[in-house]
Structure formats: C-alpha cells, structure tokens
C-alpha positions in Angstrom: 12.8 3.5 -23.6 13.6 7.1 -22.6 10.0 8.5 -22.0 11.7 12.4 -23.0 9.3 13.8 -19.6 10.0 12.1 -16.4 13.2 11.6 -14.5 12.4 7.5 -13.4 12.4 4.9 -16.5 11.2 1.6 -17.0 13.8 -0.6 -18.7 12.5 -0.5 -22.4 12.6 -4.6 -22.8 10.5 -5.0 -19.7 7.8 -1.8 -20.5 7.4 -3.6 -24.2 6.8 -7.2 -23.2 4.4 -5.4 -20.3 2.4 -4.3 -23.5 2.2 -7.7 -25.3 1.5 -9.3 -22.6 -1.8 -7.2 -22.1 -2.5 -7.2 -26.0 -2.1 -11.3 -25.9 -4.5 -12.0 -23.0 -8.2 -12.6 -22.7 -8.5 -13.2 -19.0 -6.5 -10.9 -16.6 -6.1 -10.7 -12.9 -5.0 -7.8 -10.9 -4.5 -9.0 -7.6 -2.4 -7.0 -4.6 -1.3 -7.4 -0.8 -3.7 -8.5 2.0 -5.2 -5.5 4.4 -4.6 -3.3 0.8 -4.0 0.4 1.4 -4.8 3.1 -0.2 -1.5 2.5 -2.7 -2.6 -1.1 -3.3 -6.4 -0.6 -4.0 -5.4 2.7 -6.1 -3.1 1.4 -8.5 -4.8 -2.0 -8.6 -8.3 0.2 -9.8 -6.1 2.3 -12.0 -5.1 -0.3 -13.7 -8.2 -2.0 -13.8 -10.1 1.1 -15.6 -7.4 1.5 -18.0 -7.7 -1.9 -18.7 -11.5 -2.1 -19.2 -10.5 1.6 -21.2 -8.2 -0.4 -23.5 -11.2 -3.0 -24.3 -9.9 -5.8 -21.8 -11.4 -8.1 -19.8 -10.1 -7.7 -16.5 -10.8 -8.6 -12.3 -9.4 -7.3 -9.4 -9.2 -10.2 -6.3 -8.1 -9.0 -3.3 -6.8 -11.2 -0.1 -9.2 -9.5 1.7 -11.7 -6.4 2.0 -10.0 -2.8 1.2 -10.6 -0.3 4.4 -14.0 1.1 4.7 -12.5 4.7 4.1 -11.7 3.4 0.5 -15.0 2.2 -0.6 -15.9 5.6 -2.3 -13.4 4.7 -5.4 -14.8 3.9 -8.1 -15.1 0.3 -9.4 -14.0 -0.6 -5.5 -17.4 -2.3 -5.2 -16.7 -4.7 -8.5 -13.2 -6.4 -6.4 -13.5 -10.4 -5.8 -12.8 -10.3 -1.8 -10.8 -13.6 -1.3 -12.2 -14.2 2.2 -16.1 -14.0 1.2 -16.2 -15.2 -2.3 -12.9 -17.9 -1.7 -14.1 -20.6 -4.7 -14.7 -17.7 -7.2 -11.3 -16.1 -6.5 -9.3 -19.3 -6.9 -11.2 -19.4 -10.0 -9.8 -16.6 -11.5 -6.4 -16.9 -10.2 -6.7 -20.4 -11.9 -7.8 -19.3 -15.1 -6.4 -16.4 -15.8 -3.7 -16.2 -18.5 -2.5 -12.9 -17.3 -2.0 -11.5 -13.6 -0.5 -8.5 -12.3 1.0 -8.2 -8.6 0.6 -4.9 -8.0 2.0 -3.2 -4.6 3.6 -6.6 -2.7 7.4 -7.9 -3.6 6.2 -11.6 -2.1 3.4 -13.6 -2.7 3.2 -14.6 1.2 1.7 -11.0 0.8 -1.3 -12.0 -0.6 -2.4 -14.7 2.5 -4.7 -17.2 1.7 -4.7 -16.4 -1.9 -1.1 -17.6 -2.3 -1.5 -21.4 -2.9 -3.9 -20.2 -5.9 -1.6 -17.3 -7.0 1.5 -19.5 -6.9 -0.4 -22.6 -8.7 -1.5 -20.1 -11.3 0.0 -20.9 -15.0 -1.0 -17.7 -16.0 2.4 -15.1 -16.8 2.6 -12.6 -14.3 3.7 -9.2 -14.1 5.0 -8.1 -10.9 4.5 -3.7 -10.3 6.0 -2.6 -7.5 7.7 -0.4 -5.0 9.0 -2.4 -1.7 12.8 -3.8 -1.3 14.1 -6.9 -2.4 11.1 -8.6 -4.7 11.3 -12.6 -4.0 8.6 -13.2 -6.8 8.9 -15.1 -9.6 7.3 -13.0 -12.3 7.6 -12.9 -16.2 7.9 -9.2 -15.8 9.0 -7.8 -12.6 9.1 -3.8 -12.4 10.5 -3.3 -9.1 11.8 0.4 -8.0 11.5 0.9 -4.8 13.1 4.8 -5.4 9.6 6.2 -6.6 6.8 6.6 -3.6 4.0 4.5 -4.5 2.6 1.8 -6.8 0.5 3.8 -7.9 3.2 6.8 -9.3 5.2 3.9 -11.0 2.1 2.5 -13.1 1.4 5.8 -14.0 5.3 6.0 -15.6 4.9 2.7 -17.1 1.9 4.0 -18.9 3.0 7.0 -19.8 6.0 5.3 -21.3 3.5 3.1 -23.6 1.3 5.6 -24.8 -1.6 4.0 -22.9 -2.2 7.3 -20.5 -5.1 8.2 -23.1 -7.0 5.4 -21.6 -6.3 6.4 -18.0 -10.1 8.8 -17.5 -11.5 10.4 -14.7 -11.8 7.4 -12.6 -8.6 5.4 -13.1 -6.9 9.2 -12.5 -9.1 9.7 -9.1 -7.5 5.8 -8.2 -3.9 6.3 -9.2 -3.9 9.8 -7.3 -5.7 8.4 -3.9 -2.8 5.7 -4.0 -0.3 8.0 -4.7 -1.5 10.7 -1.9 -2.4 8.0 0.9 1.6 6.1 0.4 3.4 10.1 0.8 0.7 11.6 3.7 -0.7 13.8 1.3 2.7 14.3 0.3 4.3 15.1 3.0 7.0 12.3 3.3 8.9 10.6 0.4 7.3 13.1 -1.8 10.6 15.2 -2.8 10.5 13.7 -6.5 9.6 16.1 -8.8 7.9 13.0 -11.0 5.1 12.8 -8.8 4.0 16.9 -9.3 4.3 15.9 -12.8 1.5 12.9 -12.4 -0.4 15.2 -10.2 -1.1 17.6 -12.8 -1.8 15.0 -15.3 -4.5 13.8 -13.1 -5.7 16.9 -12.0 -6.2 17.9 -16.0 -7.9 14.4 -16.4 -10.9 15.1 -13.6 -8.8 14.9 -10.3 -10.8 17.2 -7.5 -7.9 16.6 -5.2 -9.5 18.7 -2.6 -12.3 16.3 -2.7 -10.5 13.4 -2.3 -7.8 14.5 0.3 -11.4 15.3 2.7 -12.6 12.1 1.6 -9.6 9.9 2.3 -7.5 12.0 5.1 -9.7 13.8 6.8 -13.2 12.0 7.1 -14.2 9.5 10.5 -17.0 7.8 11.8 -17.5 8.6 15.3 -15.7 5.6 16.4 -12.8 6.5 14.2 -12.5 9.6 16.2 -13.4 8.0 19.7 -10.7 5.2 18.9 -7.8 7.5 17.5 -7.8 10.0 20.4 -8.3 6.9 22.9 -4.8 5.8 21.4 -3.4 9.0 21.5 -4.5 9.6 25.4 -2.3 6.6 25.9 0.3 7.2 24.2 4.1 5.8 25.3 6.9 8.2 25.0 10.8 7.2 24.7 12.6 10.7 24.9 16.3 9.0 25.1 14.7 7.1 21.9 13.1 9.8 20.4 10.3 7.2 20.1 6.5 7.7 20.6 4.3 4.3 20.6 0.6 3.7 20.3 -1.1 0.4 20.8 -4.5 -1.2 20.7 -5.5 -4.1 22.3 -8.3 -6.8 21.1 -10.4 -5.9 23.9 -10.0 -2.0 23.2 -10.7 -2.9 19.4 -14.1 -4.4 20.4 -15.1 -1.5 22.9 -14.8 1.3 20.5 -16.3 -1.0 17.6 -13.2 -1.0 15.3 -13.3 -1.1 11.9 -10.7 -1.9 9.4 -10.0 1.7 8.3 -10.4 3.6 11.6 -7.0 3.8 12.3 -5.5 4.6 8.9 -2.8 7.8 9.6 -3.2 7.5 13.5 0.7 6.8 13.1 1.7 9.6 11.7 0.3 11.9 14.2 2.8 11.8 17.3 5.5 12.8 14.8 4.1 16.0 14.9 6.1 16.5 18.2 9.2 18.0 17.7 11.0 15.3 19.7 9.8 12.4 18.2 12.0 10.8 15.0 10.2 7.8 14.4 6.3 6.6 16.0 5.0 2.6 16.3 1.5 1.5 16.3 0.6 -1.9 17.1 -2.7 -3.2 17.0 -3.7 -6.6 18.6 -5.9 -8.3 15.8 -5.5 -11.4 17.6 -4.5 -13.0 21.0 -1.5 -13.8 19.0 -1.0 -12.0 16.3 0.0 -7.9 16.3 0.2 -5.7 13.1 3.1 -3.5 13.1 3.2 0.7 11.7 6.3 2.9 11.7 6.7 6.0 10.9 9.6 8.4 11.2 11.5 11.8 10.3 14.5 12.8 8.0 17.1 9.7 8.2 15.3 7.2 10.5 15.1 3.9 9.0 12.3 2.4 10.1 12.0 -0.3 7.4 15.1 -1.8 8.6 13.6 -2.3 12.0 10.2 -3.7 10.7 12.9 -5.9 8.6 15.1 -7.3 11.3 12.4 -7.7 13.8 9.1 -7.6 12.7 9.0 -9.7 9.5 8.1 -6.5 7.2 10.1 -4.1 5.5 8.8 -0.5 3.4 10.6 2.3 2.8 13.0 4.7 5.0 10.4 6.9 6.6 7.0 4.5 6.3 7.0 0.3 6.8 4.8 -2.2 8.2 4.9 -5.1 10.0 3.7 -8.1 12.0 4.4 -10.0 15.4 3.5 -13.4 16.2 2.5 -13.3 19.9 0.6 -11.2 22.2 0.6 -7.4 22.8 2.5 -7.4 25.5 5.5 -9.5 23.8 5.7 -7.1 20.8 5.7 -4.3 23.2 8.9 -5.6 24.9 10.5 -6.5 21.9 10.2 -2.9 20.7 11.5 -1.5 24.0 14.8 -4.4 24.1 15.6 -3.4 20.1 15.9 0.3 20.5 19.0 1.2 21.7 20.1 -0.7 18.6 18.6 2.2 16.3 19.9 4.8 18.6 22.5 6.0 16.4 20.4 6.7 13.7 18.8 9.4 15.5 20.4 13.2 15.3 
C-alpha cells in the first residue's frame, strides 16, 4: 500500500487487517506504557477521537495517571487510570475484543495492567516506535525509524483513508505527542514526514503556538523551584562529555513533586557546548530510580539505558530504570562510562 504522499509505509497486509479489525469490533481498548508521556497519551487520544469519529465504541486505560502538564488534552479526563479504578480496568482489558498497544514494544510496560492485558482474548494491535517489539500482537506495526507514536498513527491513517475522522481534537493529541517525543522538534525531527503531518494538523485546528506554551513552556512554582534546584546541582563529566542530574526521595517531597514537574529538565544541560549526552535520575523509591538520557549528533544513549538500565529508546532520547538506591545507580553510571567513550567526537 504505497500511500503516493509520505516517504514511511505501512506494509499493505498489516494496514488492511488494522482496518477490519476496527470495523469487526464492538468493544475496543487503547491502552499504552505506564508513567505515559506526552507520545503515549497523544497517540493513545488520537486514536481514541478518531475512533469515537468513526462511530466506535472505544476506552483508553492507562497503567497509571498521565503527567499533570497533560491534563489539558482533550478527552484526557475520560482515561480509566489502572491504579484508582483497578477492577474496572481489568474489566475492560477482559472484555474487550479489540486492543491497541500503542507507544510500548513489551507488555511489562504496562505494570500492573499486564496479568490483565496478557489474559486478554481480545486480538491486539501493537503501534509503535521503540526497538525490538517482544509482544505478541495480531497486528504489530513496529518502526522504530519515524519519531513518535503519534507520527506513525497518523501514516497509518492516512494510508486508510480514515484522516477525515481525525478533527480538531484528535489533531491537537497526535501533534502534542509528536512535539513532546522530538523537543519541539529539535531532535529526531530531520524527516520530512513529520512537517507533512504538521501541516495536516495545523489545517485541521492545530494552534501550535498554543500548545507548545501549554506543554513546554508552562510550570507551577514547584516545577520551577524543583528544576533549577536540580540544575544548581548539577554533576559534570568533561573527559565524558557527560552532565548528570538527580533527585532524591527526600528532595522530591521538599519541593512537593509532582508527576510532570520534571518533564524536559533533561534536555537542558545539553545546551552546553561540552556536553554530548545528559542523565537524570529520580529516586521514586528507596529502591527504585527512573532513568532519562539525552544526547547530541551520534551518542547512543539507548544502548546504554539497554545494557545497563533495563530500557532502551531511540539514539538521542531513552529511558530507563534501576533497582536499588540513588546512590548505586549513580555509581553504576560513573563505572559504565568509559565504555561509551568512543562514541563521543
């Protein structure tokens, strides 16, 4: 299925059976990764208008609640939250005869919810954009070349002739998921596919002025305390060419964190010239630390979050976790860089 307009494809068979699938079922379930981001909540409410658009009966059930800086979208305030409304998610999950994976290549991605998502008899269509997909899917549309979740549902639409569904708000969804995953498209955002999808959105209702202010540059006062506490601390590594910000429990409850306030606080030491690649860790736990990279030009920091962290993402933005306290992750970080050395120029 050539779709005569963009330079990515979905494989014709897999696009088709994608659209018979939706026209078959009754009950569908859009689920996506726990802690979502803005790609995972974005695509997942993109779909989910175009869905209700098409005359479908469709939920979104998330692991857990979507960051406070993304409960201005649309439809966000309709999501089943796994960890408050557990029975009624399981529910769903169990019931559904369709559900779409949208933004995670693993269903240990989705927590709690996985016993239920993995129980499910419901065919499942997998969309996505991370490495090496380990999910079991009737459909799995996996190409982790394109930027975001979000960008690749919008192909796949395009390519059935559904895009006439996608209005104002699906488009304001599928562009906040598709800005938040490139930095406001400033990092894997030299495709000219996704300039293509902007201006498809943009003639749909987009304000993407609005939303950039909304998403990337609005704070509560603790967001701003919090983020320039980090950055007061921050670590450098000149022979790495490595900056690293951290945050412990105890600083977390001081400055009144919440989930959200430190969304893009890893991006920003890579505004110093010397820096190739930046780490945040957060201490959400005594033992458990979530793991952000960030990095410049040819610095892989998905393989890094891969090897060592028990994540993975893309070349220039991945995520990650540690299973211990701060302290540990910190001098696991500082042991394994040398090994990444000669990736930087």
């Amino acid at each position: 299925m050539q779709n005569g307009r963009f330079v990515h494809n979905i494989d014709f068979a897999a696009a088709t059976e994608v659209l018979d699938l939706i026209k078959e079922s009754d009950k569908i379930v859009i689920t996506c990764h726990v802690s979502p981001d803005g790609d995972a909540i974005g695509s997942s409410l993109g779909l989910w208008h175009t869905l209700l658009a098409m005359g479908k009966k469709a939920t979104i059930v998330t692991p857990d609640c979507p960051p406070k800086i993304l409960q201005f979208l649309p439809g966000v305030k309709e999501i089943v939250i796994g960890t408050r409304q557990t029975d009624y998610a399981r529910n769903l999950l169990t019931d559904a005869d369709l559900v779409f994976c949208m933004d995670f290549n693993d269903t240990k991605r989705v927590d709690k919810l996985q016993p239920y998502l993995d129980a499910s008899s419901a065919r499942k269509i997998v969309i996505d954009h991370h490495l090496e997909p380990v999910i079991e899917a009737d459909v799995l549309i996996s190409r982790p070349e394109i930027s975001s979740t979000s960008a690749l549902l919008y192909i796949l639409l395009w390519q059935l002739k559904l895009t006439r569904y996608v209005r104002r708000r699906a488009a304001e969804c599928i562009f906040t998921g598709m800005m938040t995953d490139t930095g406001n498209f400033s990092y894997n955002s030299n495709d000219s596919d996704l300039y293509l999808i902007v201006s498809d959105l943009v003639k749909k209702g987009v304000d993407k002025d609005r939303l950039y202010t909304q998403v990337l540059n609005t704070g509560s006062e603790s967001r701003v305390r919090i983020c320039g506490y980090a950055q007061y601390k921050m670590k450098m590594f000149p022979d790495h060419k490595a900056a690293l910000l951290t945050l412990s429990a105890e600083e977390l409850k001081e400055f009144e964190y919440a989930k959200g306030d430190t969304e893009g606080l890893v991006n920003i030491p890579l505004s110093i010239p010397e820096v190739n690649y930046s780490v945040f860790m957060r201490q959400d736990s005594p033992d458990y630390v979530k793991i952000s990279t960030r990095s410049k030009g040819d610095f892989p920091v998905n393989l890094m979050c891969e090897a060592y962290f028990n994540g993975g993402g893309h070349l220039n933005a991945a995520g990650g976790e540690f299973h211990g306290t701060l302290s540990e992750a910190v001098t696991r970080l500082i042991e394994i860089m040398p090994e990444f050395d000669k990736y930087n120029h």
